[in-house]
PDB file of N, CA, C and O in Angstrom, chain B, residues numbered from 101:
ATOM      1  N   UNK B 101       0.842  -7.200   1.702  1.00  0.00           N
ATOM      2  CA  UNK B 101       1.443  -6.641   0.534  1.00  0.00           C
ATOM      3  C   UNK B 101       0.857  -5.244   0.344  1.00  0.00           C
ATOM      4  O   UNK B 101      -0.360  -5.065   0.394  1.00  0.00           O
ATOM      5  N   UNK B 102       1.905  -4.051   0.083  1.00  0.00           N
ATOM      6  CA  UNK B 102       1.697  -2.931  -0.618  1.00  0.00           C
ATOM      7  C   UNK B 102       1.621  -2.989  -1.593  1.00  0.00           C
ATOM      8  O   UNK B 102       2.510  -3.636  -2.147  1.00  0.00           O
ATOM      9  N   UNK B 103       0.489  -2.346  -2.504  1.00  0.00           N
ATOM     10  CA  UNK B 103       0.658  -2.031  -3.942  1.00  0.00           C
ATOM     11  C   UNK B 103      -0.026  -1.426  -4.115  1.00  0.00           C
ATOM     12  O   UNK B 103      -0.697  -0.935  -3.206  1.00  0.00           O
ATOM     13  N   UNK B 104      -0.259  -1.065  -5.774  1.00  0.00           N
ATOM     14  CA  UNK B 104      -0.745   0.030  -6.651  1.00  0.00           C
ATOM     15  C   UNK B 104      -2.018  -0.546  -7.589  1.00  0.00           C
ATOM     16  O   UNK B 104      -1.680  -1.352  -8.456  1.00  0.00           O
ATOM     17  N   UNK B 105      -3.279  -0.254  -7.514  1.00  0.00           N
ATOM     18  CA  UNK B 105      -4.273  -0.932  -7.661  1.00  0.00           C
ATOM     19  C   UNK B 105      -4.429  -0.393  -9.246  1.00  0.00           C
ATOM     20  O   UNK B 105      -5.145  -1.096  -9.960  1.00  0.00           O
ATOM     21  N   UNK B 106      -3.930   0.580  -9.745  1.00  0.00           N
ATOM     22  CA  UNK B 106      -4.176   0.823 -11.050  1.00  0.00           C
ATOM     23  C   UNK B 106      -3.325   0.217 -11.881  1.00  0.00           C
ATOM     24  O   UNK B 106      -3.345   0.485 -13.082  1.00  0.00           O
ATOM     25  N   UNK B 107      -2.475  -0.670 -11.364  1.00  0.00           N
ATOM     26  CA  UNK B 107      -1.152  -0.828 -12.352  1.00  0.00           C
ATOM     27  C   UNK B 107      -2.051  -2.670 -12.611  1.00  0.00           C
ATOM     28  O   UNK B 107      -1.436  -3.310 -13.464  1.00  0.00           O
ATOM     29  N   UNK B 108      -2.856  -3.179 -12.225  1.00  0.00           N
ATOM     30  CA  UNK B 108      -3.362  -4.674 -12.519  1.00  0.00           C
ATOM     31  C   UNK B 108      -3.756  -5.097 -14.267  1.00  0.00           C
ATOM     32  O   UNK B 108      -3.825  -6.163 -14.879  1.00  0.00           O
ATOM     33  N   UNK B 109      -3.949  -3.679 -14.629  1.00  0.00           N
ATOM     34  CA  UNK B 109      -4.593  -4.552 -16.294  1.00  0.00           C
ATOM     35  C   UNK B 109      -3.977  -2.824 -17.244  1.00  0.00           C
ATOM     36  O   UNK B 109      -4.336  -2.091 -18.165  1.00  0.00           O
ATOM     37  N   UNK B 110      -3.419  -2.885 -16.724  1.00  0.00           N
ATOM     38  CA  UNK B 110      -2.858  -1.495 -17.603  1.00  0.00           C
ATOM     39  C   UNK B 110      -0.648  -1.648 -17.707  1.00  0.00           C
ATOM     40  O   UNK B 110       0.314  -2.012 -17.030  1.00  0.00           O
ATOM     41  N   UNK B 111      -1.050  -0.973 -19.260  1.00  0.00           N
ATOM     42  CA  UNK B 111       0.327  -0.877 -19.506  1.00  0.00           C
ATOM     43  C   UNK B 111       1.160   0.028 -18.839  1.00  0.00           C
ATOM     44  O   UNK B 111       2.345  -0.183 -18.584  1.00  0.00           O
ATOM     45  N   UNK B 112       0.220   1.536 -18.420  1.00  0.00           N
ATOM     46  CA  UNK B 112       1.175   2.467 -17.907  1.00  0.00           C
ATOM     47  C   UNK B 112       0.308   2.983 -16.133  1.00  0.00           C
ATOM     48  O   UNK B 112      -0.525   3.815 -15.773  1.00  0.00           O
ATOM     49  N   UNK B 113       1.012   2.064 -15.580  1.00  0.00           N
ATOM     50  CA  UNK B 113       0.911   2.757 -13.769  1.00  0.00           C
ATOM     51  C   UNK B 113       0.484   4.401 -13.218  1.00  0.00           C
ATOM     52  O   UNK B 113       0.679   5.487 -13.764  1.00  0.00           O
ATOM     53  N   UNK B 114       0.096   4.194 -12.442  1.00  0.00           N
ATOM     54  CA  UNK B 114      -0.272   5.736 -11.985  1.00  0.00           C
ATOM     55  C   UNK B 114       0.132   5.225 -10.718  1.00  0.00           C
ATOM     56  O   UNK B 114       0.097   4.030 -10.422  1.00  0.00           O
ATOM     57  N   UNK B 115       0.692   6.571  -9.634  1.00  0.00           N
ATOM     58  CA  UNK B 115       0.824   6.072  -8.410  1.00  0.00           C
ATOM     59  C   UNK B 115      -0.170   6.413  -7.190  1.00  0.00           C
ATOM     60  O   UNK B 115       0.133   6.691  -6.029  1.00  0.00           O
ATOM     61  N   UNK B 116      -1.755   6.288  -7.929  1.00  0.00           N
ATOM     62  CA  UNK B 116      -2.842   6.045  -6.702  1.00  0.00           C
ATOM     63  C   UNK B 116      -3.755   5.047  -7.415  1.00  0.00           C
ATOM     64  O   UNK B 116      -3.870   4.826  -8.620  1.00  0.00           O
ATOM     65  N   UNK B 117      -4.236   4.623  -6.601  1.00  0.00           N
ATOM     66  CA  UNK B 117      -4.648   4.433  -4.837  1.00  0.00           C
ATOM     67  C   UNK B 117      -3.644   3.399  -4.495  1.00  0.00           C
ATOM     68  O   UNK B 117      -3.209   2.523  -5.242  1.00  0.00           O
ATOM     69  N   UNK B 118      -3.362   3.611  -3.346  1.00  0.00           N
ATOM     70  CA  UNK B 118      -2.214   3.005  -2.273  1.00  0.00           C
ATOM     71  C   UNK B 118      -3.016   2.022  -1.726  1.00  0.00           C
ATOM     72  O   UNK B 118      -4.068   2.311  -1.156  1.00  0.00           O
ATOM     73  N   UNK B 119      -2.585   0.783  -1.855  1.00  0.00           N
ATOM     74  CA  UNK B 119      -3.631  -0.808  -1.368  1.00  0.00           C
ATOM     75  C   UNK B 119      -3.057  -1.182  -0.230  1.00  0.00           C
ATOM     76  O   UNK B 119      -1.873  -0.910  -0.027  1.00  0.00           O
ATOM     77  N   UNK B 120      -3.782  -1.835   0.645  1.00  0.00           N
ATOM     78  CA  UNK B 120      -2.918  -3.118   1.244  1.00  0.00           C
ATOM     79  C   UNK B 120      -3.695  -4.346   1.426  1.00  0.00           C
ATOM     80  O   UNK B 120      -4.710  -4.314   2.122  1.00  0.00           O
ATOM     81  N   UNK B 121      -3.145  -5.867   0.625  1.00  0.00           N
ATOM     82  CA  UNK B 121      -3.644  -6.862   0.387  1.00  0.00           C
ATOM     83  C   UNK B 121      -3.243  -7.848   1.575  1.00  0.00           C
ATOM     84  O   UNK B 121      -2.174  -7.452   2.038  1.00  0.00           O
ATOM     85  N   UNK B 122      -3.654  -8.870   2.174  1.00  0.00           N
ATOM     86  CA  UNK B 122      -3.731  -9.889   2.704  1.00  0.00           C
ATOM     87  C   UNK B 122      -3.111 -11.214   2.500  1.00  0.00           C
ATOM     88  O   UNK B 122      -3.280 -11.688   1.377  1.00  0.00           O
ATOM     89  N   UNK B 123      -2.585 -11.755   3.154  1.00  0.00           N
ATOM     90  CA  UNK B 123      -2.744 -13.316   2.412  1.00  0.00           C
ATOM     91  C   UNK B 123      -2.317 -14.674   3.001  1.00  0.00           C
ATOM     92  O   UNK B 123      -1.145 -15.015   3.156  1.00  0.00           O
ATOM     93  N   UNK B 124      -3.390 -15.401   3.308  1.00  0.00           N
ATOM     94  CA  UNK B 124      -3.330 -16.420   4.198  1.00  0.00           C
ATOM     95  C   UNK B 124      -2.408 -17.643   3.766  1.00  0.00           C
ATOM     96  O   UNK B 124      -2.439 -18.629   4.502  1.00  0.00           O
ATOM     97  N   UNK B 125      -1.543 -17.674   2.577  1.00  0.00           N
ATOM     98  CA  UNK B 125      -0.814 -18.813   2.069  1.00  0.00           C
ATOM     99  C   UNK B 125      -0.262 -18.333   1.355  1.00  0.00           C
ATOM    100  O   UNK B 125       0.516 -19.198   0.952  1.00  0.00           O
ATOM    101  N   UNK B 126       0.002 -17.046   0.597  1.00  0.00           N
ATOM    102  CA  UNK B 126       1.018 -16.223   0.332  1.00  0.00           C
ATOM    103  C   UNK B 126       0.561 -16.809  -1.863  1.00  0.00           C
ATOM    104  O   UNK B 126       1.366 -16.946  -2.783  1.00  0.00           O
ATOM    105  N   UNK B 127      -0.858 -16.965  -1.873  1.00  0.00           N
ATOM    106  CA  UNK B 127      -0.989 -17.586  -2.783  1.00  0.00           C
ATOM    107  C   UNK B 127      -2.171 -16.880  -3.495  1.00  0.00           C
ATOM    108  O   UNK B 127      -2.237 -16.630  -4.699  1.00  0.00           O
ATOM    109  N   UNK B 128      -3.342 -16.526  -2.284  1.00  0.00           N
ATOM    110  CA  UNK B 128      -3.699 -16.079  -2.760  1.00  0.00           C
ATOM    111  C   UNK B 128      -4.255 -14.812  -1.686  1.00  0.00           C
ATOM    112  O   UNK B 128      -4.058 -14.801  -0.471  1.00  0.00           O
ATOM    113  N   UNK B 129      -5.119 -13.591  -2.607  1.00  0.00           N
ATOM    114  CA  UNK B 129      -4.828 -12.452  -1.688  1.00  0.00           C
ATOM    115  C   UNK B 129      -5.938 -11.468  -1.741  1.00  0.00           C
ATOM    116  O   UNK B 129      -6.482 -11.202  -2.813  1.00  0.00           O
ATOM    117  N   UNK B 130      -6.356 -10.822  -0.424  1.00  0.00           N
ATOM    118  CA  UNK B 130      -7.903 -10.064  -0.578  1.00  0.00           C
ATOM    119  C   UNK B 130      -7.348  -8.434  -0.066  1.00  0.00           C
ATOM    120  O   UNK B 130      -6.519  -8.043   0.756  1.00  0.00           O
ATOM    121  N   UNK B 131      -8.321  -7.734  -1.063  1.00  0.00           N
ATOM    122  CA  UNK B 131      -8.039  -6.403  -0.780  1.00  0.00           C
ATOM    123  C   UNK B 131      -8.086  -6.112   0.954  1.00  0.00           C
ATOM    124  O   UNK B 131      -8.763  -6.886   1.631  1.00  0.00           O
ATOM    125  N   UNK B 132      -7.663  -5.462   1.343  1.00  0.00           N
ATOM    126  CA  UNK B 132      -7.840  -4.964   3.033  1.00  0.00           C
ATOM    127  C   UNK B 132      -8.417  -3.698   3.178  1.00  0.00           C
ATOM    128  O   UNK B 132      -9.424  -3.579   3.875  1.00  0.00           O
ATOM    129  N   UNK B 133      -7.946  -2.797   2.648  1.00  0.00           N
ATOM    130  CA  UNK B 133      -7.932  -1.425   2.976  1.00  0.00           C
ATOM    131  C   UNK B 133      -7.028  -0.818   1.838  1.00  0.00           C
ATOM    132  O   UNK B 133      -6.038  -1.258   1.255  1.00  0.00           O
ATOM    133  N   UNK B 134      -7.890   0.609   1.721  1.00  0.00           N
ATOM    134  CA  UNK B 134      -6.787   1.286   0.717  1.00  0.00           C
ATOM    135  C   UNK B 134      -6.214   2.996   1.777  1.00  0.00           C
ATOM    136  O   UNK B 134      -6.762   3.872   2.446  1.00  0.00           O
ATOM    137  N   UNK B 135      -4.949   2.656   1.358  1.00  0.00           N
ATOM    138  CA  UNK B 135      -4.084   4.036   2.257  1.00  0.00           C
ATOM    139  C   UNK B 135      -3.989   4.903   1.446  1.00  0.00           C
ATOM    140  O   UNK B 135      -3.502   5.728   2.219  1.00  0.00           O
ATOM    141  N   UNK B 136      -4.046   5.434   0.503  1.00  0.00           N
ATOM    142  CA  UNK B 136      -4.109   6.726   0.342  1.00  0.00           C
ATOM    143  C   UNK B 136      -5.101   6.606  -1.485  1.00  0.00           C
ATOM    144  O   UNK B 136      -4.918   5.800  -2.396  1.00  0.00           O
ATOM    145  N   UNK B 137      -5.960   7.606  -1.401  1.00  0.00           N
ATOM    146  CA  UNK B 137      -6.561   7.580  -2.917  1.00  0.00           C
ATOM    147  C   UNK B 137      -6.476   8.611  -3.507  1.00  0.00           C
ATOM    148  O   UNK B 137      -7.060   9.232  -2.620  1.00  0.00           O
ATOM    149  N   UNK B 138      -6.216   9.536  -4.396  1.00  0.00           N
ATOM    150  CA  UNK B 138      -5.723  10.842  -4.595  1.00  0.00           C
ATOM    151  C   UNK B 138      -5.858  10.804  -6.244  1.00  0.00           C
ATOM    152  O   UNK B 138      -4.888  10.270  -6.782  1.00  0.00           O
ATOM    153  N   UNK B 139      -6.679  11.179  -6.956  1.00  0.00           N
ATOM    154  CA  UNK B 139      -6.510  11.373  -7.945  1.00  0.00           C
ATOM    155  C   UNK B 139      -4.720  12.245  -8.725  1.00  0.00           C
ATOM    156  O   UNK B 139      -3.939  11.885  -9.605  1.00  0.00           O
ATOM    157  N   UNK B 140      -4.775  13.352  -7.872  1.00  0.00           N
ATOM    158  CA  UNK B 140      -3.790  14.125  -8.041  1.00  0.00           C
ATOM    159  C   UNK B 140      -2.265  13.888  -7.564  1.00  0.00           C
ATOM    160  O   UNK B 140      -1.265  14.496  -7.944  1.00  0.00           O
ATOM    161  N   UNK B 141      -2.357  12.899  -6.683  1.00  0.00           N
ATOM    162  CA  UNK B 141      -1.123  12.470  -5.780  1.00  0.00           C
ATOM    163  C   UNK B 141      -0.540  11.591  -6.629  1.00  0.00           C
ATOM    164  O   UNK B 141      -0.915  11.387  -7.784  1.00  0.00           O
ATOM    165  N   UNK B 142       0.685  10.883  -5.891  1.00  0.00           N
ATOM    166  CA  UNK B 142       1.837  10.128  -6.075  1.00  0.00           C
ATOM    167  C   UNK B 142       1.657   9.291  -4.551  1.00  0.00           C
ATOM    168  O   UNK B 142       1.312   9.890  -3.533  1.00  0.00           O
ATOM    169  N   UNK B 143       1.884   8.148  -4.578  1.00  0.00           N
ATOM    170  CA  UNK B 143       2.750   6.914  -3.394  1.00  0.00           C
ATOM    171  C   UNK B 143       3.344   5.840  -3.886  1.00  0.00           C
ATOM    172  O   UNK B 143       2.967   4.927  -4.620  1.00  0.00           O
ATOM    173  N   UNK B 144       4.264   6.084  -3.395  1.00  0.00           N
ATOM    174  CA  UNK B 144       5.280   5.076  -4.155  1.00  0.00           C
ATOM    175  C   UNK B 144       6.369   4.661  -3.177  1.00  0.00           C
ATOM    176  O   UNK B 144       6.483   5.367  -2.175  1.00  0.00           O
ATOM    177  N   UNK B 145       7.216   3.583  -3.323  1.00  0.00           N
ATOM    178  CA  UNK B 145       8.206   3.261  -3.114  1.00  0.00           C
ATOM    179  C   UNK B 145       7.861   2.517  -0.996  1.00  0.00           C
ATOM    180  O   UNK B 145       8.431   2.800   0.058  1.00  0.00           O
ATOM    181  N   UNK B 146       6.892   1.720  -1.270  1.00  0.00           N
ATOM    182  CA  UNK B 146       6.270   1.412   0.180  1.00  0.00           C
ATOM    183  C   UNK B 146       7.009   0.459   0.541  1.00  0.00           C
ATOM    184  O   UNK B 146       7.544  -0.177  -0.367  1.00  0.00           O
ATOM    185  N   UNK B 147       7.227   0.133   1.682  1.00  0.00           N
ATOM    186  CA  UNK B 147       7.608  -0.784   2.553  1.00  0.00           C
ATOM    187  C   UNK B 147       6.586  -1.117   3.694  1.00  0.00           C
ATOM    188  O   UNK B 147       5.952  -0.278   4.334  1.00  0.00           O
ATOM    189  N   UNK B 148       6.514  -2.844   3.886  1.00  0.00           N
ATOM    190  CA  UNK B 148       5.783  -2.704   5.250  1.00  0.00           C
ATOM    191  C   UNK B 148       6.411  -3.967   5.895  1.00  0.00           C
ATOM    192  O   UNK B 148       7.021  -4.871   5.323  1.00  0.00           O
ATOM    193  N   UNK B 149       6.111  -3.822   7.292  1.00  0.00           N
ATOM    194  CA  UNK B 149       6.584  -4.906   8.498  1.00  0.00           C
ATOM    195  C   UNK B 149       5.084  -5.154   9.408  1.00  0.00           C
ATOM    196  O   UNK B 149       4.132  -4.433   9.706  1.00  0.00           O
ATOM    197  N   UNK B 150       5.459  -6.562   9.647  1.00  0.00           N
ATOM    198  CA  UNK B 150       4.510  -6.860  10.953  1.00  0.00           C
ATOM    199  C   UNK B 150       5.082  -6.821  12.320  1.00  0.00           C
ATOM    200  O   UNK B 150       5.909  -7.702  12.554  1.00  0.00           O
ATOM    201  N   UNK B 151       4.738  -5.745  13.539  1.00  0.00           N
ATOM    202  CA  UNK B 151       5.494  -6.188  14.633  1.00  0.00           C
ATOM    203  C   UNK B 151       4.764  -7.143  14.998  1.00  0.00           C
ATOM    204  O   UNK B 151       3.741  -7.613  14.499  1.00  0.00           O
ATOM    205  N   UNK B 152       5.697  -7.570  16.447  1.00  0.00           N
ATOM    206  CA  UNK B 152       5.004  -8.729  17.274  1.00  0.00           C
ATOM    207  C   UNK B 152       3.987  -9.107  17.615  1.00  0.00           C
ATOM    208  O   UNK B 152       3.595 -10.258  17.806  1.00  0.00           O
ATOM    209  N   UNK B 153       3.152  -7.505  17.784  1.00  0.00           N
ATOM    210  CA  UNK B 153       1.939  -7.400  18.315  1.00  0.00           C
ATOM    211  C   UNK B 153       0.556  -7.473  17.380  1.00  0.00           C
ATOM    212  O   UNK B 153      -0.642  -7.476  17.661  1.00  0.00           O
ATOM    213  N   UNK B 154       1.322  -7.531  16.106  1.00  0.00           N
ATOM    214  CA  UNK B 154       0.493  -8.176  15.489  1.00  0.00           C
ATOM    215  C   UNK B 154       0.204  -7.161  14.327  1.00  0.00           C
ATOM    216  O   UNK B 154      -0.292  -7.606  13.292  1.00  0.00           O
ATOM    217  N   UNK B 155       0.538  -5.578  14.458  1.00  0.00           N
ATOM    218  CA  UNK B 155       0.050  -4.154  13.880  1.00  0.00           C
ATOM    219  C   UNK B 155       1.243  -4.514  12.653  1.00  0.00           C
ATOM    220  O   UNK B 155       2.287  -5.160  12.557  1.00  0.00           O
ATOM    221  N   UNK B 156       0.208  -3.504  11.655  1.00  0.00           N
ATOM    222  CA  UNK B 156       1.081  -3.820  10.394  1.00  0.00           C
ATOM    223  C   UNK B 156       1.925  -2.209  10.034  1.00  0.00           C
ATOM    224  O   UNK B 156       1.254  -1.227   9.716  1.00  0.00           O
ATOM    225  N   UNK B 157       2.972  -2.171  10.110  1.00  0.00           N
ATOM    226  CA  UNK B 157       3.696  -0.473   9.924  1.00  0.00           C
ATOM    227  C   UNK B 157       3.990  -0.337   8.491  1.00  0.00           C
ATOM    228  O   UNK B 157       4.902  -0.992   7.987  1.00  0.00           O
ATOM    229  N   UNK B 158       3.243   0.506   7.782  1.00  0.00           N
ATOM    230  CA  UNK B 158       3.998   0.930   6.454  1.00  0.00           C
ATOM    231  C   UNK B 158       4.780   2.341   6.545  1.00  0.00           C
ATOM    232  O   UNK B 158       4.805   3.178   7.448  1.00  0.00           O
ATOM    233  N   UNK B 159       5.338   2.306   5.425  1.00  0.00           N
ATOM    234  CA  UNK B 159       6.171   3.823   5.319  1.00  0.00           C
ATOM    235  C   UNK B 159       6.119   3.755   3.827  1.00  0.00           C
ATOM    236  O   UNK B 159       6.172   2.665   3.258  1.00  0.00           O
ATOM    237  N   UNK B 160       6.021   4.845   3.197  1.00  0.00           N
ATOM    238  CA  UNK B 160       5.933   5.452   1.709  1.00  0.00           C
ATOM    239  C   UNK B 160       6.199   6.830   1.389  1.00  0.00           C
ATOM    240  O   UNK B 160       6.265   7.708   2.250  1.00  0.00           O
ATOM    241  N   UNK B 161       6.324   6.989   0.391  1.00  0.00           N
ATOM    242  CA  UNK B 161       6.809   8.367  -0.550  1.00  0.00           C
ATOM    243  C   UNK B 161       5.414   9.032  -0.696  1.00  0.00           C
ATOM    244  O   UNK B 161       4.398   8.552  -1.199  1.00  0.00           O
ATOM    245  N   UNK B 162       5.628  10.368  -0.083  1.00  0.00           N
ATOM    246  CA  UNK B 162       4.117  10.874  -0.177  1.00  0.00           C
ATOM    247  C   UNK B 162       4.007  12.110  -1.050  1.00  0.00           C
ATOM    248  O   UNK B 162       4.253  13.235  -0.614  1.00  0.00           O
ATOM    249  N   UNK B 163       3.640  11.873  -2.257  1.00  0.00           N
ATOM    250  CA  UNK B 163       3.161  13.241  -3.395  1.00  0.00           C
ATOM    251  C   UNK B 163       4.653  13.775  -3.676  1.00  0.00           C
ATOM    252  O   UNK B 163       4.736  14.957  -4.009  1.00  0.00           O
ATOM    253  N   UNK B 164       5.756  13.081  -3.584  1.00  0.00           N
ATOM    254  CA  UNK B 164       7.417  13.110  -3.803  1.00  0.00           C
ATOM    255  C   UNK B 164       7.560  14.404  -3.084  1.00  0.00           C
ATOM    256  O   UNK B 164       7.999  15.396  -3.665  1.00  0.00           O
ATOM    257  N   UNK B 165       7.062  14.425  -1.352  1.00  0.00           N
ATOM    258  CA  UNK B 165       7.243  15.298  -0.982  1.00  0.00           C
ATOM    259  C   UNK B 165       8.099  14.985   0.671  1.00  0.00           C
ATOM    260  O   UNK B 165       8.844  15.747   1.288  1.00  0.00           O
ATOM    261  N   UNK B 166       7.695  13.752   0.990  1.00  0.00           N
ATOM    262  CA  UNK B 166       7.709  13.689   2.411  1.00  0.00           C
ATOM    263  C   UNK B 166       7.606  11.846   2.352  1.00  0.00           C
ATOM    264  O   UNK B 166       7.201  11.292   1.330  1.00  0.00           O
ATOM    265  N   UNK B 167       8.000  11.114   3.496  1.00  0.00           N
ATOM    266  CA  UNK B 167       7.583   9.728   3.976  1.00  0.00           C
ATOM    267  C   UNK B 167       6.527   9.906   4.628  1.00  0.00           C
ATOM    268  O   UNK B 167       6.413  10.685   5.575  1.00  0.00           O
ATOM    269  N   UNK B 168       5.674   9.204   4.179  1.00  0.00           N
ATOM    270  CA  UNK B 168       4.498   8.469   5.295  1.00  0.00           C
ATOM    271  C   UNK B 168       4.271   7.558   6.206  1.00  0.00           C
ATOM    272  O   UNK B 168       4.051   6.504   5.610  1.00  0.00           O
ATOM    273  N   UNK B 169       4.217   7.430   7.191  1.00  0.00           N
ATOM    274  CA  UNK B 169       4.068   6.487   8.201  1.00  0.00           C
ATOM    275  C   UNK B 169       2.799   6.173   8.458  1.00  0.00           C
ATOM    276  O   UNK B 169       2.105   7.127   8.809  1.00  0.00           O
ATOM    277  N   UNK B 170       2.173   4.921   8.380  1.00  0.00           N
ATOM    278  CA  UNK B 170       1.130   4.744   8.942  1.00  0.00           C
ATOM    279  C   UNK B 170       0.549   3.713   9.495  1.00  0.00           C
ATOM    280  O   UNK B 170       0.205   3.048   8.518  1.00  0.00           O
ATOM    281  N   UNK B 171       0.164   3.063  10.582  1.00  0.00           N
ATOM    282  CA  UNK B 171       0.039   1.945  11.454  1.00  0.00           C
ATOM    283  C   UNK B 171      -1.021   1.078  11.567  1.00  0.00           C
ATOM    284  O   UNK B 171      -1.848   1.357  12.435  1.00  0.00           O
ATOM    285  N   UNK B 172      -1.171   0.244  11.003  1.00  0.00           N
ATOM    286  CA  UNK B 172      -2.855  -0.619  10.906  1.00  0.00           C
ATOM    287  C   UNK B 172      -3.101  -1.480  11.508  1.00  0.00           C
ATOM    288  O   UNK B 172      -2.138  -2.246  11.505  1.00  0.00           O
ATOM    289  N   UNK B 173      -4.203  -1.986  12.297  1.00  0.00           N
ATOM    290  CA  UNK B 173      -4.087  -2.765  12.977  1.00  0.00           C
ATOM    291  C   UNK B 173      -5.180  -3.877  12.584  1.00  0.00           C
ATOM    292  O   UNK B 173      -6.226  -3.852  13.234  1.00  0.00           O
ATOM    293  N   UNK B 174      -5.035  -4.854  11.578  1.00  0.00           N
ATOM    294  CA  UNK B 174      -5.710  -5.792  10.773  1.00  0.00           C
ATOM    295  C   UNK B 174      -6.155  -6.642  11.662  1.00  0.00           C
ATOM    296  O   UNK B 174      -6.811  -7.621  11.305  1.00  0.00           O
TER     297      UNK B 174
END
């Protein structure tokens, strides 16, 4: 899972830091790694896939300027 680590106990979202969570039963879930942290930035609007090989591919909206691509290998 992609998400937005400031939006957990707050009424109004910011769009940093860029997370990616884990989850062995889809129940429950551990931080992994964070993709982008930016006080000043924006990421938003993420998508991610697992290929075959096992690597996890995200793509996101970067500072509402550009897509990001970026490839992890968990």
């Amino acid at each position: 899972m992609v998400f937005r680590a400031s939006c957990r106990n707050s009424t109004r979202c910011r769009r940093t830091p860029l997370c990616i969570a884990v989850s062995d039963d889809g129940e429950t879930w551990r931080h992994e790694l964070t993709l982008e942290n930016s006080p000043v930035s924006q990421y938003s609007y993420p998508a991610i896939i697992q290929g075959r090989d096992g690597k996890v591919h995200c793509v996101y909206t970067w500072r509402r300027q550009c897509v990001a691509y970026k490839q992890i290998d968990l």
